[in-house]
N, C-alpha and C positions, 0 to 999 in steps of 0.2 A: 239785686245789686249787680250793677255789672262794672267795666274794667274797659278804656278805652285812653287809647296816648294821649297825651297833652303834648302840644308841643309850639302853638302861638298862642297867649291869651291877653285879650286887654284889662287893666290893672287902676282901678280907678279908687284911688287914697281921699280920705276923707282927713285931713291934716289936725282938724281940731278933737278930730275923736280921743278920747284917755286922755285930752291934757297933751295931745304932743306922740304918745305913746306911738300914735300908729306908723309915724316916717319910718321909727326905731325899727317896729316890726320886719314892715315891709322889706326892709334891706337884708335883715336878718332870712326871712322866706326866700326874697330874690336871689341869695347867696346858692341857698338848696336847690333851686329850682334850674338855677343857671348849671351847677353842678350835675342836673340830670338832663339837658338839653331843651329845657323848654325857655323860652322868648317871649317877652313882653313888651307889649307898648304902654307905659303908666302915662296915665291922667289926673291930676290935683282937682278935687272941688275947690267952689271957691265962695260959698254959703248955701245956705239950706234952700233945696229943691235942686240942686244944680249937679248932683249923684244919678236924678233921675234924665236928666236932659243929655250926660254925658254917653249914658247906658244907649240911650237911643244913637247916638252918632255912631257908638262903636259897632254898634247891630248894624247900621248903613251902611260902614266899612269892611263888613262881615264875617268878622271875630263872633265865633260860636262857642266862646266860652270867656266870660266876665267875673271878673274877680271885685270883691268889694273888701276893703283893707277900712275896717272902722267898726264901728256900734251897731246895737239894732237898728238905729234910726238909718244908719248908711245902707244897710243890707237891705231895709226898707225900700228908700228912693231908688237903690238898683233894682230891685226885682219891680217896682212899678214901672220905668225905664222899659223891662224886657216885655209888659204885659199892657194891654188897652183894653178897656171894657171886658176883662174879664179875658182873653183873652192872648195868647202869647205872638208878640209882636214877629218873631222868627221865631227856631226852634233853638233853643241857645241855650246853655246851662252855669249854674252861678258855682259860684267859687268863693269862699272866705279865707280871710287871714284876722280872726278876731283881734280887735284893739278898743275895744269902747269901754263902756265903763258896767254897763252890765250883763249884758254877753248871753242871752238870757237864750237867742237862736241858735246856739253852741249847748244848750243844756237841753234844748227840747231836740236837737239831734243825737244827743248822748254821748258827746263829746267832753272833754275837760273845754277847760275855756283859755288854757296857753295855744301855742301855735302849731305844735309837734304835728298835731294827728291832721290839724288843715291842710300842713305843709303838703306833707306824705299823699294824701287823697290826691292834690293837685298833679304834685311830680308822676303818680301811679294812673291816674285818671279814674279812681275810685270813684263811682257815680250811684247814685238811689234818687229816686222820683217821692216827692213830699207834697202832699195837700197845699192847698191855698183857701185864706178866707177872702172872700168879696164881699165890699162895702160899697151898699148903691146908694146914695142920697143925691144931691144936688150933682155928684159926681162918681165914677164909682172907681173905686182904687181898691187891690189886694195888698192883703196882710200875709205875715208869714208866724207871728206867734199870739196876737191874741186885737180881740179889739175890746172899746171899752167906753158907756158912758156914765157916768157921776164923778165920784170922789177924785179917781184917778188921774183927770186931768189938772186938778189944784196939785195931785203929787208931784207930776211931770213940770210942773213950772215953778216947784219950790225946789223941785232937785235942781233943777238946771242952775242955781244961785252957788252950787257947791264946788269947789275947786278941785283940781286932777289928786291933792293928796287927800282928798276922803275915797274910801273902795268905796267900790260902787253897791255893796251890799250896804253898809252904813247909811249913805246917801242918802238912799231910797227909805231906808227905816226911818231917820230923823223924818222927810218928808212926807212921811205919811203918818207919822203920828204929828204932826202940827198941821197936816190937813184934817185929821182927825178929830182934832182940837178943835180947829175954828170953822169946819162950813159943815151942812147943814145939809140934811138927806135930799135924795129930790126925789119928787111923784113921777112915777112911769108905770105904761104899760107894757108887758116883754109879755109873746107869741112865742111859740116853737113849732114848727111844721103845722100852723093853723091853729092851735090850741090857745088859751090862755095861759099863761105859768104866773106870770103876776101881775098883779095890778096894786098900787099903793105905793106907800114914802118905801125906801129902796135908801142905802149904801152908795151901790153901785152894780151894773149891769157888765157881766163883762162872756165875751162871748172867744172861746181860747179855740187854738190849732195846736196848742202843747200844753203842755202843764205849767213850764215857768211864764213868770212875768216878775216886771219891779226887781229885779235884779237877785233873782233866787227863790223868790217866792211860788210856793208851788201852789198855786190860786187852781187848778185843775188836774190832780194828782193824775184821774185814770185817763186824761188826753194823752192821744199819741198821735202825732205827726202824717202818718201814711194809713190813718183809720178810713178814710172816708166821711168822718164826722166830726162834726164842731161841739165842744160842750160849752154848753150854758150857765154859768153860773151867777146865781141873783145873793146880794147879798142885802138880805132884807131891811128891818121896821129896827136899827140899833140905834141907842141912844146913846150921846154924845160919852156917857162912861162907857158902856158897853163895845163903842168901837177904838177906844184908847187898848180897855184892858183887852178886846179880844185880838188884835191883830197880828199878835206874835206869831197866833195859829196858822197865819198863809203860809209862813216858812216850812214844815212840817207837811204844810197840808192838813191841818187837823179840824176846820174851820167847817167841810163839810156832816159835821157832826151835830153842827149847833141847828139847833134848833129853827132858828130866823136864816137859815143857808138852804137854798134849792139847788139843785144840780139834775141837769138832762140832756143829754143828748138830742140834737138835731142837724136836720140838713137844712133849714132853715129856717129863721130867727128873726124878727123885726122888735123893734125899740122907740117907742113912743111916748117922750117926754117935753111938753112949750118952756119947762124951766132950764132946760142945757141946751147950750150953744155951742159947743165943743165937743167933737169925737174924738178919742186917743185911739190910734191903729200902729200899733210895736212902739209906743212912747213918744209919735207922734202925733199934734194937736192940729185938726181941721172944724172949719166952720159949718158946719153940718145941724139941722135940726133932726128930719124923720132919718131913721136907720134903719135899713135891711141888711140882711148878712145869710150869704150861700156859700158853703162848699165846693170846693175844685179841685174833685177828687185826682192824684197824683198828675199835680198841674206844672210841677216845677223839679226840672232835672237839676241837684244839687250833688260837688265834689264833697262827698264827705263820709 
């Protein structure tokens, strides 16, 4: 970890994030920050993918350090912004003021998920260097807490129906137990560094850089962020009761116990499914068929 001034950063708000929450935030942050001499230029999205396009201007303007005031999915479209094919578009480092709804990149840092400790990193220039996951398919874009194919995409677009007063840990549990409920495993094959690890009806494939996902859920206890490796988690052959009553278990992490759970380690990972059409990467949904997924090992210099 090292230690270096802040003292211009560009500020790009995601307005819808929390319901509203994040303008609150930010003014709240910009009070401390201004209070310790550091200067910002804020930028508003203005819908989705438009986090990422803004990240790229301020990098042309050459602001070498970018802040993202919103959710996973904002923290997301910044750091795709700062990164192309895998690699870092300048050398620029990211900055949060969490305000989303599940905050899940704030827990696989080992942060709380209010504002205090983001603040403090910004104003002090408290810096550490974090893995990245890369997803090549028809296109290839980095992740920062997990990717993911089956179930989890029916979660991610039953939560989005939910308004700013359900927390975001709630949320996400209604939606996944009525995804639960109603669809239907899909057949895949999941590779780990050349190997087979499964073949067959599957859950879901999900392939993490932290432990959390889904808004608390520790879907990959023993990930840690600055490992150098991606874990794997398959969650196998469940049927439609067995995935109601077992899901409790992501929260905990206790899931890797069961029986029909695989977990492994790798540096790389491909996913091969013709029944999904949809990749989730940090709670975001792309049209994606074949998935591959590599490591990038301390790829991204993060305030925190």
């Amino acid at each position: 970890m090292t230690t270096a001034i802040v003292e211009d950063i560009a500020v790009i708000v995601n307005p819808a994030a929390g319901g509203g929450r994040s303008a609150r935030r930010w003014k709240r942050a910009q009070r401390v920050l201004r209070a310790r001499g550091v200067s910002s230029t804020v930028l508003t999205t203005e819908g989705p993918g438009h986090a990422t396009s803004l990240a790229r201007e301020v990098i042309g303007r050459g602001f070498e350090t970018i802040v993202a005031v919103g959710g996973d999915g904002t923290v997301h479209e910044v750091v795709n912004g700062m990164f192309h094919d895998g690699k870092p578009v300048v050398d620029a480092r990211l900055g949060i003021v969490p305000a989303g709804t599940g905050m899940d990149f704030q827990r696989n840092l080992g942060l709380g998920t209010g504002i205090r400790t983001s603040v403090e990193a910004l104003a002090a220039g408290r810096e550490r260097t974090i893995d990245l996951g890369l997803a090549t398919g028809e296109t290839s874009r980095v992740f920062v807490n997990f990717a993911e194919v089956g179930l989890g995409t029916s979660v991610v677009l039953r939560e989005a129906r939910f308004g700013a007063a359900w927390p975001g840990r709630a949320s996400f549990f209604v939606a996944a137990v009525e995804a639960a409920i109603s669809e239907e495993n899909i057949s895949a094959k999941v590779t780990a560094d050349g190997d087979e690890l499964w073949s067959g009806s599957t859950v879901s494939v999900i392939v993490a850089n932290g432990p959390y996902f889904g808004g608390g859920m520790r879907i990959a206890p023993p990930a840690v962020v600055d490992d150098g490796w991606l874990d794997v988690v398959v969650l196998g052959d469940f049927s439609r009761r067995e995935r109601i009553t077992q899901i409790w278990k992501l929260y905990p992490g206790a899931h890797l116990r069961h029986r029909k759970v695989l977990w492994q380690r790798a540096l790389q990972t491909t996913v091969r499914s013709q029944a999904v059409s949809y990749l989730d990467l940090d709670g975001e949904l792309y049209a994606d068929r074949d998935f591959n997924f590599s490591i990038l090992p301390g790829a991204l210099r993060v305030l925190a």
